[in-house]
Rosetta silent file (secondary structure, phi, psi, omega in degrees, C-alpha in Angstrom):
SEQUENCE: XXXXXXXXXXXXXXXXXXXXXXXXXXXXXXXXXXXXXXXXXXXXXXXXXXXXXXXXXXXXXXXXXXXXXXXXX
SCORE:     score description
SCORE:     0.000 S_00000001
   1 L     0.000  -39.717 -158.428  -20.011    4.343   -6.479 S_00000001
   2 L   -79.650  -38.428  179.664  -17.041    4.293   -3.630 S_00000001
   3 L   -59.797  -31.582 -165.152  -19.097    8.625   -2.898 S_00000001
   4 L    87.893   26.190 -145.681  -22.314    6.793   -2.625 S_00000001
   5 L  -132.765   14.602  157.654  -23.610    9.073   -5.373 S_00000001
   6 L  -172.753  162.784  170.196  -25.068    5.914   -7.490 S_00000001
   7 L  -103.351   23.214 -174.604  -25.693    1.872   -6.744 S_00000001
   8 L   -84.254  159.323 -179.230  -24.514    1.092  -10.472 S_00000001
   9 L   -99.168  129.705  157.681  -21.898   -1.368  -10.954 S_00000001
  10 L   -65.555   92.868 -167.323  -18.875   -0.290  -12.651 S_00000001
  11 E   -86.305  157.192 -165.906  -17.563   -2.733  -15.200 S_00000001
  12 E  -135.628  106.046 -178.882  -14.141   -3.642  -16.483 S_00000001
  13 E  -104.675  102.846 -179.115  -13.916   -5.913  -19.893 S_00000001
  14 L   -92.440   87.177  155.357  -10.294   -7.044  -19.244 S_00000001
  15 L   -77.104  102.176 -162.874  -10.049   -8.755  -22.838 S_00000001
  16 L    95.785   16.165 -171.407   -6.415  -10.299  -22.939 S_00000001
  17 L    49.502   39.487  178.078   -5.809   -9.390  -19.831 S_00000001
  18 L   -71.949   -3.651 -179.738   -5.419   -5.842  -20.997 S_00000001
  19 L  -123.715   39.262  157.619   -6.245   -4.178  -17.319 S_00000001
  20 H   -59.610  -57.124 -140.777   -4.028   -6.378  -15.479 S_00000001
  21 H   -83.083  -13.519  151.384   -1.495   -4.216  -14.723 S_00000001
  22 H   -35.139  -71.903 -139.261   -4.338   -1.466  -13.732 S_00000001
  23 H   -75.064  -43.468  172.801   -6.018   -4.302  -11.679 S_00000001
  24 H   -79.768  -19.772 -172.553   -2.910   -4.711   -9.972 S_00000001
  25 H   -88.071   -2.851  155.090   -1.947   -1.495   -9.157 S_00000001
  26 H   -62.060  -44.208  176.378   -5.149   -1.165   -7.546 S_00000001
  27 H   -71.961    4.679 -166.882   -4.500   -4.039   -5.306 S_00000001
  28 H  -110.727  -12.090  175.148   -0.984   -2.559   -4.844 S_00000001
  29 H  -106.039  -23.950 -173.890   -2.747    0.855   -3.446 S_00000001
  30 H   -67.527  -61.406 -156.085   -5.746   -1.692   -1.062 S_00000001
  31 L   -65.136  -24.735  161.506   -2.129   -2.865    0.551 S_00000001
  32 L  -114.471   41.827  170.635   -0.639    0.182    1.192 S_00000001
  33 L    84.457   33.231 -135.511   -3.429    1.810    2.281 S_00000001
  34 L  -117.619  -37.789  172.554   -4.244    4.225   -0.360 S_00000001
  35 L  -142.496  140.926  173.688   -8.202    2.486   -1.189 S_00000001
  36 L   -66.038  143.908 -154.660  -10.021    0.540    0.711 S_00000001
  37 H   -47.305  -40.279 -149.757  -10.805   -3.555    0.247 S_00000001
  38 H   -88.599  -12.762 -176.567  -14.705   -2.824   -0.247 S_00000001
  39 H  -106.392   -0.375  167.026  -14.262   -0.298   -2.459 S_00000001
  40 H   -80.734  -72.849  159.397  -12.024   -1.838   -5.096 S_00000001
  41 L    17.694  -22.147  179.637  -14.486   -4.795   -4.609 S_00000001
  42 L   -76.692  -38.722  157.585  -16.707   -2.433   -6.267 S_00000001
  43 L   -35.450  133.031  165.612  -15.504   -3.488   -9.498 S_00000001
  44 E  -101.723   62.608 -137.858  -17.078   -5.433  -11.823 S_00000001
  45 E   -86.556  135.623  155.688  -14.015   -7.194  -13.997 S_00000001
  46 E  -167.389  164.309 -158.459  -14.386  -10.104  -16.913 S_00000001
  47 L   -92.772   12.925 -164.076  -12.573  -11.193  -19.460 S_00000001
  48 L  -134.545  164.684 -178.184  -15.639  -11.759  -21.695 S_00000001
  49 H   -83.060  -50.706  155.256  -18.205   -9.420  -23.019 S_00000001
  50 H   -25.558  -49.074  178.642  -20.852  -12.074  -22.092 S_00000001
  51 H   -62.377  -47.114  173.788  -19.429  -12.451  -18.746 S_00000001
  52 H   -90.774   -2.019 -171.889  -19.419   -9.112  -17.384 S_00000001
  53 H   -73.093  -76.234  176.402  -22.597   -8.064  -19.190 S_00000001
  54 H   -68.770 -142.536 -120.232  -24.038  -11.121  -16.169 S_00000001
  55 H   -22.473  -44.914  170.021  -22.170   -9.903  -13.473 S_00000001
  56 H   -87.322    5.697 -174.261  -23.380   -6.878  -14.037 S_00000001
  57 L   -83.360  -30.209 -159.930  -26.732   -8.013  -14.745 S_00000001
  58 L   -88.152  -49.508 -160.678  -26.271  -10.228  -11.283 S_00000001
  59 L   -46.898  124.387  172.502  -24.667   -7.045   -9.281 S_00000001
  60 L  -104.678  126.846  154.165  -26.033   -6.128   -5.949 S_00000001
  61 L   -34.316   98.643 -167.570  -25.137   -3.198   -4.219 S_00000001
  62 L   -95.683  153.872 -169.573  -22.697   -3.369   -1.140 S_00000001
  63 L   -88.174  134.495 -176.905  -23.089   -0.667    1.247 S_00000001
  64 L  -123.697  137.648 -171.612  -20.351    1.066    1.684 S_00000001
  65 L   -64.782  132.510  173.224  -19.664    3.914    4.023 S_00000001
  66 L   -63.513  142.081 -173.584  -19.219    7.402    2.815 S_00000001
  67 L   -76.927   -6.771 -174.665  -15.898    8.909    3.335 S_00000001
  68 L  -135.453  123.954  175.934  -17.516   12.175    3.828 S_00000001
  69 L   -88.354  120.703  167.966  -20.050   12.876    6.575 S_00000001
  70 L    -1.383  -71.024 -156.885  -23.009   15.187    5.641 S_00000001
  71 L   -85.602   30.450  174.257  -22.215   17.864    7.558 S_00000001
  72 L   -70.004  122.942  132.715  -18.609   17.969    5.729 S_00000001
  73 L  -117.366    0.000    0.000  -18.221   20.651    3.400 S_00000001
């Protein structure tokens, strides 16, 4: 999703809070600069199967810029 190479949303069933410490060390890489706000944002996270099942049913695509310009190779 963060390549631009699908719109799907990528879900996370944190049951028990078992992807906390994941969850945080993502926000511990948006703060020092290592991924950007919009693309952990990209995440779809619940603690329920139900829950993220609608959130991802509910997900809209945000656009996000590619990190790589076309004429990159």
């Amino acid at each position: 999703g963060q390549l631009g190479l699908h719109q799907k949303p990528i879900g996370i069933l944190n049951t028990n809070g078992f992807y906390n410490e994941l969850l945080q060390f993502m926000e511990h890489m948006v703060r020092k600069g290592f991924l950007k706000m919009e693309n952990y944002e990209l995440l779809v996270v619940d603690a329920s199967i139900a829950g993220l099942l609608q959130k991802m049913k509910d997900y809209t695509p945000k656009r996000v810029p590619k990190w790589l310009k076309p004429d990159r190779t």
